[in-house]
C-alpha positions as CSV (number, residue, x, y, z in Angstrom):
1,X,0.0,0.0,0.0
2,X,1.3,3.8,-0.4
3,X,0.2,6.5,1.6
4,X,1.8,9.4,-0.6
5,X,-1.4,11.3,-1.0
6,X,-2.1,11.1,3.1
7,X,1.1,12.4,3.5
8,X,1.3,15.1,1.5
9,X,-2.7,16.3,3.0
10,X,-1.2,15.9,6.6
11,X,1.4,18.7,5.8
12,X,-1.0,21.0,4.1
13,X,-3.7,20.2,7.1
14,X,-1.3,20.8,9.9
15,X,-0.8,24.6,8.4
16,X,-4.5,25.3,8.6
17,X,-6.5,23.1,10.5
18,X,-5.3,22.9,14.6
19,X,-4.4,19.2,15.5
20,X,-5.0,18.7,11.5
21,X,-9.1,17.2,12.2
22,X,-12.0,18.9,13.8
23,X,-12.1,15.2,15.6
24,X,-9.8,14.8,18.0
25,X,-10.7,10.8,17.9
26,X,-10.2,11.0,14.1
27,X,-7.1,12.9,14.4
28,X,-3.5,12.0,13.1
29,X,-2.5,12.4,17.1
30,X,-4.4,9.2,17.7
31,X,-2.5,6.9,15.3
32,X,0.9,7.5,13.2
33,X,2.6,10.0,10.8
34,X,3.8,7.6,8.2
35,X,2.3,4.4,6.8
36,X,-1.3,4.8,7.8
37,X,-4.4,6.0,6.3
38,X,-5.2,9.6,7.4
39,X,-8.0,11.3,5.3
40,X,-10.7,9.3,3.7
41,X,-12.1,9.9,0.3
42,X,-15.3,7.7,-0.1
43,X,-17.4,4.8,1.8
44,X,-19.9,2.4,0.6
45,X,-21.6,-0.1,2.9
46,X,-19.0,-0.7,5.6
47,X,-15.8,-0.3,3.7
48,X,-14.1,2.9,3.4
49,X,-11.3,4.1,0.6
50,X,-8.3,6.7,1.6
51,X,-7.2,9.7,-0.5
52,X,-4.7,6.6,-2.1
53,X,-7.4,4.8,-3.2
54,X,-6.9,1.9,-0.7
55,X,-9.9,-0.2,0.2
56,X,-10.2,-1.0,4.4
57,X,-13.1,-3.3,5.9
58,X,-14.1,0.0,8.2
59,X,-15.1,-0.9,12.1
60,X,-14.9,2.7,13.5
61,X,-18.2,3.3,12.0
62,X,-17.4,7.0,11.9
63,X,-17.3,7.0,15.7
64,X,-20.4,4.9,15.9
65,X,-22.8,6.7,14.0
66,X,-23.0,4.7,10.6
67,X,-25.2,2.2,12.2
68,X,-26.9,1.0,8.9
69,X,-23.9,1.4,6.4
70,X,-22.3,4.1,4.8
71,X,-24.2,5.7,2.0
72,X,-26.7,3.7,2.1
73,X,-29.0,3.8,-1.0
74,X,-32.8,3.7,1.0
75,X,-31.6,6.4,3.3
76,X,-29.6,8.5,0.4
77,X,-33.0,8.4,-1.1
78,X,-35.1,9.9,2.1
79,X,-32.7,12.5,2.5
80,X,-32.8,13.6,-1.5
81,X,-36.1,13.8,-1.2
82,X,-36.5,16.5,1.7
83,X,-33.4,18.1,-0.5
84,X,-36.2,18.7,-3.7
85,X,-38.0,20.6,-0.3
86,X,-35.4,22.4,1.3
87,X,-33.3,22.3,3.9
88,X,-33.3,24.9,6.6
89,X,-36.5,27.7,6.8
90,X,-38.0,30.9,8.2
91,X,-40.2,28.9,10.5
92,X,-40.4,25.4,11.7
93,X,-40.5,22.5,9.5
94,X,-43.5,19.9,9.9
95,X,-41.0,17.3,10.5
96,X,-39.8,18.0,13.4
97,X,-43.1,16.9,15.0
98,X,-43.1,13.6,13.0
99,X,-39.3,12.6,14.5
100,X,-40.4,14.5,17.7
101,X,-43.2,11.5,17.9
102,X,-41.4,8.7,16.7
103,X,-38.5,9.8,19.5
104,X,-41.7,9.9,22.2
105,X,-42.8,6.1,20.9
106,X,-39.6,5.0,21.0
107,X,-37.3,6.0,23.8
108,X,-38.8,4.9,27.3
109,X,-38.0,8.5,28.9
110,X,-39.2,10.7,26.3
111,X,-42.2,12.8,26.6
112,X,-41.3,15.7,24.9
113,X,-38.0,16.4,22.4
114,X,-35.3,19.1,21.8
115,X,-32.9,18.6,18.7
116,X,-29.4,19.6,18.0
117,X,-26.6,18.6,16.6
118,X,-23.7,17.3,18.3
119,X,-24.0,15.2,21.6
120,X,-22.2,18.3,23.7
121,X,-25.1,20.5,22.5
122,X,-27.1,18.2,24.1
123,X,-25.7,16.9,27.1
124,X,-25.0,20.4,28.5
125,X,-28.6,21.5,27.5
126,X,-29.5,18.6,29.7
127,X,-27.4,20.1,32.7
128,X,-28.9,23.4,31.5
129,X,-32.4,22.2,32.1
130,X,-31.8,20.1,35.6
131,X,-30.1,23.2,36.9
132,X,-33.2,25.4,35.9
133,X,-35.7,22.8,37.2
134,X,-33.7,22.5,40.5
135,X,-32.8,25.7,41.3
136,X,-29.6,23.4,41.9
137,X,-26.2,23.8,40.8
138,X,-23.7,21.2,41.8
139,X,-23.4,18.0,38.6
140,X,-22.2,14.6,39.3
141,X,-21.1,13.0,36.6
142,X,-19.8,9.6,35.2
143,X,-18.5,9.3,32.1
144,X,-17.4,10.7,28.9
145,X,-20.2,13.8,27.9
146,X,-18.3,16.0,25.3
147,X,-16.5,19.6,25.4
148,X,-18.6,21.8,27.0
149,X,-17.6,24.0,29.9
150,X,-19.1,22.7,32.5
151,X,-17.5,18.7,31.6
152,X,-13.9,19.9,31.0
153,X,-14.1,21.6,34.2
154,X,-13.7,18.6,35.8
155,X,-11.6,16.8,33.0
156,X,-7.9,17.7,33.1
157,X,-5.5,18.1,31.3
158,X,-8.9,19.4,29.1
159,X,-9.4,21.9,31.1
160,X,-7.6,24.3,29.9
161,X,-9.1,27.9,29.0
162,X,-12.2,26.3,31.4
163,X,-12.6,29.0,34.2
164,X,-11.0,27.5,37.2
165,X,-14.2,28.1,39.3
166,X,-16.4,26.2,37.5
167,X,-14.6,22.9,39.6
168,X,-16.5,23.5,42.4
169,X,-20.0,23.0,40.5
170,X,-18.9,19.1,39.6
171,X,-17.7,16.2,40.8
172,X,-16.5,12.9,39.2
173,X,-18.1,9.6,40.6
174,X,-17.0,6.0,40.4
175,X,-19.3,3.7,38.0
176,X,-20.6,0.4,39.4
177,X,-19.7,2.1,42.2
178,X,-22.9,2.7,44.5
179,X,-21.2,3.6,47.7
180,X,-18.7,6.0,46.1
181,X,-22.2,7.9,44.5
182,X,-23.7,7.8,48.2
183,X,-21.0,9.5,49.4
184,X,-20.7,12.0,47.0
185,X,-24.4,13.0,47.6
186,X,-23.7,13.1,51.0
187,X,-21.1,15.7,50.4
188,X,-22.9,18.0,48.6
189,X,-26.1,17.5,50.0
190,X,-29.6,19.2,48.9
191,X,-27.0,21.2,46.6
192,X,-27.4,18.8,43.6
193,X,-28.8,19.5,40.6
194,X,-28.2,16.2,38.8
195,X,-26.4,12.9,38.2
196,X,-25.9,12.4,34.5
197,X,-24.1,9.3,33.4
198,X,-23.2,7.0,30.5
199,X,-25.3,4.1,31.3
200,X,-23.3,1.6,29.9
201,X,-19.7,2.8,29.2
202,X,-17.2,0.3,28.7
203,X,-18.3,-2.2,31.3
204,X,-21.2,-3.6,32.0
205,X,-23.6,-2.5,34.6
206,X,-23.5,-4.5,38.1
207,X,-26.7,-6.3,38.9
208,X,-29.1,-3.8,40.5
209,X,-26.5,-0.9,40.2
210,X,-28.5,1.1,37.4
211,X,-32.1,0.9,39.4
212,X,-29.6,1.7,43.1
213,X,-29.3,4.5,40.8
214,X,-32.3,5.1,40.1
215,X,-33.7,5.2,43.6
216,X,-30.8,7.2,44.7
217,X,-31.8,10.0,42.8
218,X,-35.6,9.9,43.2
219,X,-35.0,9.9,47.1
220,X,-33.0,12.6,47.3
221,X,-34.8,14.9,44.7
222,X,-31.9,15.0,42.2
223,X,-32.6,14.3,38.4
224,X,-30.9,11.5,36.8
225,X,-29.7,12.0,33.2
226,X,-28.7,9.3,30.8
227,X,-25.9,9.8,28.2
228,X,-27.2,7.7,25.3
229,X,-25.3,9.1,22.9
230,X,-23.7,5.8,21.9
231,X,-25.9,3.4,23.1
232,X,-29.0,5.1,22.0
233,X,-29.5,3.0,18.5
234,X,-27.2,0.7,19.4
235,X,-27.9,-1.3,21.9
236,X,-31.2,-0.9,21.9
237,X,-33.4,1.5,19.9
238,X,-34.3,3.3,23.1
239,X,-30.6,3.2,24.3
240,X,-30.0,1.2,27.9
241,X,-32.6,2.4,29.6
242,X,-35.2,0.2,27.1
243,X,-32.3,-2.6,27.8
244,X,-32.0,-2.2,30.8
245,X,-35.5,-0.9,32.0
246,X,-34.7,1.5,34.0
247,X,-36.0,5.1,32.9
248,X,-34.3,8.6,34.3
249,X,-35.9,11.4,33.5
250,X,-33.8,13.0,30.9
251,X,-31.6,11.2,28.3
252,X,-29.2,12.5,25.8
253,X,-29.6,11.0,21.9
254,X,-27.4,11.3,18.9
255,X,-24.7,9.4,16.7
256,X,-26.6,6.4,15.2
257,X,-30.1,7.9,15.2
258,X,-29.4,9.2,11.6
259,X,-26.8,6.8,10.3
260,X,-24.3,9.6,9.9
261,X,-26.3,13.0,9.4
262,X,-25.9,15.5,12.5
263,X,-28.7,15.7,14.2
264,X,-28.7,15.3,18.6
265,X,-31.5,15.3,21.2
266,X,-32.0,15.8,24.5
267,X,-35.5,14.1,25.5
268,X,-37.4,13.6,28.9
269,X,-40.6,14.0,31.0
270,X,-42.6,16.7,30.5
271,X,-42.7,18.7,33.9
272,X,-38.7,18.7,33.3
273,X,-38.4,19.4,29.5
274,X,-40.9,22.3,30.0
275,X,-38.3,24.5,31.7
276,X,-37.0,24.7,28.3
277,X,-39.2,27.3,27.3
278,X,-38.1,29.4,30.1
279,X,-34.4,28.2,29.5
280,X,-32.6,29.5,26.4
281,X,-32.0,26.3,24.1
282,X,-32.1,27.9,20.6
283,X,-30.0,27.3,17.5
284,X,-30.1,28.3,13.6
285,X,-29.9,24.4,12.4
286,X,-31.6,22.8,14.9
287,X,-34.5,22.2,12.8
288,X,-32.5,21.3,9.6
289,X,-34.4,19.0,7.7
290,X,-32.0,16.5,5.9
291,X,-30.7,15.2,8.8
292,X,-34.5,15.0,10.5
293,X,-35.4,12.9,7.2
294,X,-32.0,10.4,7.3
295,X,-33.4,10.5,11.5
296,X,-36.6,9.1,10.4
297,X,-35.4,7.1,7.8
298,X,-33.1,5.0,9.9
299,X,-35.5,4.5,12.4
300,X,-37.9,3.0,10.4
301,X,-35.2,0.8,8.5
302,X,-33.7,-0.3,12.3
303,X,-37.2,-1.5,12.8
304,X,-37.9,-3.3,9.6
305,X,-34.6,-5.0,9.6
306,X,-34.0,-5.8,13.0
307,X,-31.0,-4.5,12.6
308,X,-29.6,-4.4,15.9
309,X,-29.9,-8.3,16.2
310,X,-27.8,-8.7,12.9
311,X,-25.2,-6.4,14.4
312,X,-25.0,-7.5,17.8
313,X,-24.8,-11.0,15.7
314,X,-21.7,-9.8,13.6
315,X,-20.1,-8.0,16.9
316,X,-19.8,-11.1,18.5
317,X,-18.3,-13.4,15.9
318,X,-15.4,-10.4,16.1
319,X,-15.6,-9.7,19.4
320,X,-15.2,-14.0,20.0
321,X,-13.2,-14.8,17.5
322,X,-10.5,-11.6,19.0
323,X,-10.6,-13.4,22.2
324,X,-9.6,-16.5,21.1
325,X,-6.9,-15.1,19.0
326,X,-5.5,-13.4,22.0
327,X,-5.4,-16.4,23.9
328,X,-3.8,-18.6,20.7
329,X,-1.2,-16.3,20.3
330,X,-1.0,-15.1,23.9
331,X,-0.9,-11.7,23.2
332,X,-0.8,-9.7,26.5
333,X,-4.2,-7.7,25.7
334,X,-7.7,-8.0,26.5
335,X,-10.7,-6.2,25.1
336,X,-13.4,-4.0,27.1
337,X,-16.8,-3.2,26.4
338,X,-19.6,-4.9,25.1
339,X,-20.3,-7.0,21.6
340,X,-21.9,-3.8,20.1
341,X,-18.9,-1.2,20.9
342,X,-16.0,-2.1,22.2
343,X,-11.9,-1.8,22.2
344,X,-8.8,-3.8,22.3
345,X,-6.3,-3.0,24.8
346,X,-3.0,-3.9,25.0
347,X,-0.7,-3.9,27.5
348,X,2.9,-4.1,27.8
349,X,5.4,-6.5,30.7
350,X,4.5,-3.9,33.5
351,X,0.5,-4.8,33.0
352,X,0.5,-1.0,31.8
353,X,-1.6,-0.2,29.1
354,X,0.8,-0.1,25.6
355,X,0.0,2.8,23.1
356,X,3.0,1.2,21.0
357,X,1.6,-2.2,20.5
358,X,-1.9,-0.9,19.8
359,X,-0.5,1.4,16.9
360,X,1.6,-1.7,16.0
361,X,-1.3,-3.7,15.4
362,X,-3.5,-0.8,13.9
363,X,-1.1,-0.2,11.2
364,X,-0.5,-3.3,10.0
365,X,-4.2,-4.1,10.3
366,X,-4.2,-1.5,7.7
367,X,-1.8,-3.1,5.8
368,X,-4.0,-5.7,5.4
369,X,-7.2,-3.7,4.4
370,X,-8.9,-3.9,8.1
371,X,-9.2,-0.4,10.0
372,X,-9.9,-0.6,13.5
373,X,-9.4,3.0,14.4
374,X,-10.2,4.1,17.8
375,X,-12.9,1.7,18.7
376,X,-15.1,-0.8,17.0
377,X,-18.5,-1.2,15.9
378,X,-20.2,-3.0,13.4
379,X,-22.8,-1.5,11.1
380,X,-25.6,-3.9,9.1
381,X,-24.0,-3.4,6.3
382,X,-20.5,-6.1,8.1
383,X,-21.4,-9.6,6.9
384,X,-19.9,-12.7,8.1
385,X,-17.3,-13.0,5.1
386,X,-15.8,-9.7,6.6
387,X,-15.3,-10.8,9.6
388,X,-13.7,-13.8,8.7
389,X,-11.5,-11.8,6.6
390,X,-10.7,-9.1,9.7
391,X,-10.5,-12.5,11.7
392,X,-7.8,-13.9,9.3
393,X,-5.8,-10.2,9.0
394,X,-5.9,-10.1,12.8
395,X,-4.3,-13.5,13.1
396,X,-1.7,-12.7,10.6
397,X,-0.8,-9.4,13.1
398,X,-0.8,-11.1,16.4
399,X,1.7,-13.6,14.9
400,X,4.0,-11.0,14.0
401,X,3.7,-9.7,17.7
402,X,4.0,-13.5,19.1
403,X,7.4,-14.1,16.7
404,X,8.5,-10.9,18.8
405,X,7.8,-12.0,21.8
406,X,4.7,-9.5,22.7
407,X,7.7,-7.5,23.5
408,X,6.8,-3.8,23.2
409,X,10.8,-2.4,22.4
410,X,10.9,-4.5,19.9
411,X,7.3,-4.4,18.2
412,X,8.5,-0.5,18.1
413,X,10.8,-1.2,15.8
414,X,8.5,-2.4,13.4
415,X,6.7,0.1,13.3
416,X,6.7,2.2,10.1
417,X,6.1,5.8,11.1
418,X,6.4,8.4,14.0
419,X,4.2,8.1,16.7
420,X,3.1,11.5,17.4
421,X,2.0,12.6,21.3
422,X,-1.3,12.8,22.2
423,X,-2.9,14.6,24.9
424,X,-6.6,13.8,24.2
425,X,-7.9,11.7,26.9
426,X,-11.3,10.1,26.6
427,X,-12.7,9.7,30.3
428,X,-13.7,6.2,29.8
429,X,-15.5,5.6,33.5
């Protein structure tokens, strides 16, 4: 494979674009200057195609939100209709009610609907509206919720250009861990607005912890909020909390919900969500219409494919047929996560985690037509004959590692590029 074109669109990026992406996750930080495919040009289905013209069985999934398949034809249709319409208006657009509803039917929490369009825009509209419903202003949080303000605060080394006092208005708690949320409450107690988590981040819930949750909140008058961003679609249609059945009373939508169009919402009960028209939640393209009609569109096709079955089924020949690689070859990694989303740590002879060997085996993944990126998903569009052939690429990898002895000085040395540094850190907790 050559890289040539990548190359020469890193330089030119890096003199006009800051960290070269407007995703830090996407970013040439997060993987190698060298032999590895950094801008995209095209993607059908669920393969993708570099500015080179190489050809890579794609499990990034654009950061989850191709849930269906890239550029797929029945929802490239949907949104070139609306297109013949128009796309943004003077006034509101009658389809905002008809995804508003579908949301409602769907989503066990949801009584009434805001949009936007990134999943920051919606998560700190959430805080937004607990804060204004409360009269509260103290967050606890758990969890990876975006860039806002009010997140970084308590995200270093993030936080910089976040005012300092800001840190006093959240607090970081331990997932699956009950007693740790308890005693957080305690501290700050009758001055919490709200507990907003990722439900299901890359660990599975404890028996009973999400419902302890639950009642937690309810008894001591502080809203809970559910980060659904990347389970909403995913692992269930209405996120974890139609998994899981347990409801909060304000939940945070967006990535898979249009199959790659923009679009966020923050949903909830009515008594809450009604503070929004006292709060100020108000954007020009909130109401944009082509990514309300791929929204719609991939709902309907989720439901009339059962679509989440087939990918959960597909996650877990990878996600299996990983494990038992590891174990063949014993490769000193493990994955975390579920069959739906998950990622592949490795580690190095210390038991720390190894940044070298995962860029090792990303690259020459690559190099064998299979990008894993930063984490991995399956879309409807991954069939069984591609994860055999990810299976068989990944074996070929992990026996390159196992010939070197796992050993991470000298699996450096194979590596074909400069690692650059990163600072982004993606609270995974």
């Amino acid at each position: 494979m050559k890289f040539d074109k990548s190359r020469a669109l890193l330089k030119q990026a890096k003199k006009l674009i800051p960290n070269a992406s407007q995703t830090l996750s996407k970013g040439y930080k997060m993987f190698l200057e060298g032999d590895f495919p950094l801008f995209v040009s095209r993607a059908k289905g669920c393969y993708i195609w570099d500015v080179d013209g190489n050809k890579y069985i794609d499990y990034t999934c654009a950061l989850a939100p191709i849930v269906i398949g890239y550029s797929h034809d029945e929802i490239n249709r949907a949104i070139t209709r609306q297109l013949k319409d128009g796309i943004t208006f003077s006034l509101p657009h009658k389809i905002e009610v008809e995804l508003a509803r579908k949301l409602v039917e769907i989503i066990p929490c949801a009584e009434m609907v805001r949009f936007a369009k990134n999943g920051m825009d919606v998560t700190s509209a959430a805080v937004r509206i607990a804060r204004a419903y409360t009269g509260k202003d103290i967050i606890l949080r758990g969890g990876y919720h975006g860039g806002q303000d009010w997140y970084l605060a308590s995200q270093p080394p993030q936080d910089w250009g976040v005012p300092k006092v800001l840190k006093k208005y959240i607090e970081v708690f331990k997932y699956n861990d009950i007693a740790d949320l308890k005693a957080k409450i305690v501290k700050h107690k009758n001055k919490i607005a709200a507990v907003i988590m990722e439900p299901v981040p890359m660990e599975d819930p404890k028996k009973g912890y999400l419902e302890a949750v639950r009642r937690i909140t309810r008894q001591n008058g502080i809203l809970l909020i559910f980060d659904e961003i990347v389970t909403g679609f995913r692992m269930a249609p209405g996120g974890a909390q139609e998994y899981y059945k347990v409801v909060p009373d304000l939940a945070c939508f967006g990535k898979a919900m249009a199959n790659g169009m923009p679009i966020s919402c923050v949903v909830g009960k009515k008594e809450i969500m009604a503070k929004t028209e006292g709060v100020f939640l108000s954007t020009t393209f909130g109401g944009e219409t082509l990514s309300m009609a791929s929204a719609i569109a991939t709902i309907d096709f989720i439901k009339k494919h059962d679509v989440l079955k087939h990918n959960w089924r597909v996650g877990k020949m990878l996600y299996d047929g990983l494990n038992k690689l590891i174990d063949k070859y014993k490769i000193n990694a493990h994955l975390i996560g579920q069959v739906f989303k998950f990622k592949i740590i490795f580690n190095d002879s210390t038991g720390r985690e190894s940044n070298v060997k995962k860029l090792f085996f990303l690259q020459q993944a690559a190099f064998r037509g299979v990008f894993y990126g930063t984490s991995t998903e399956c879309n409807y569009s991954h069939q069984p004959k591609d994860i055999a052939l990810t299976l068989k690429a990944s074996e070929e990898v992990f026996k390159i590692m196992r010939a070197n002895g796992d050993d991470e000085i000298k699996i450096k040395k194979l590596i074909k590029g400069k690692i650059p540094v990163n600072k982004f850190y993606r609270d995974q907790r």
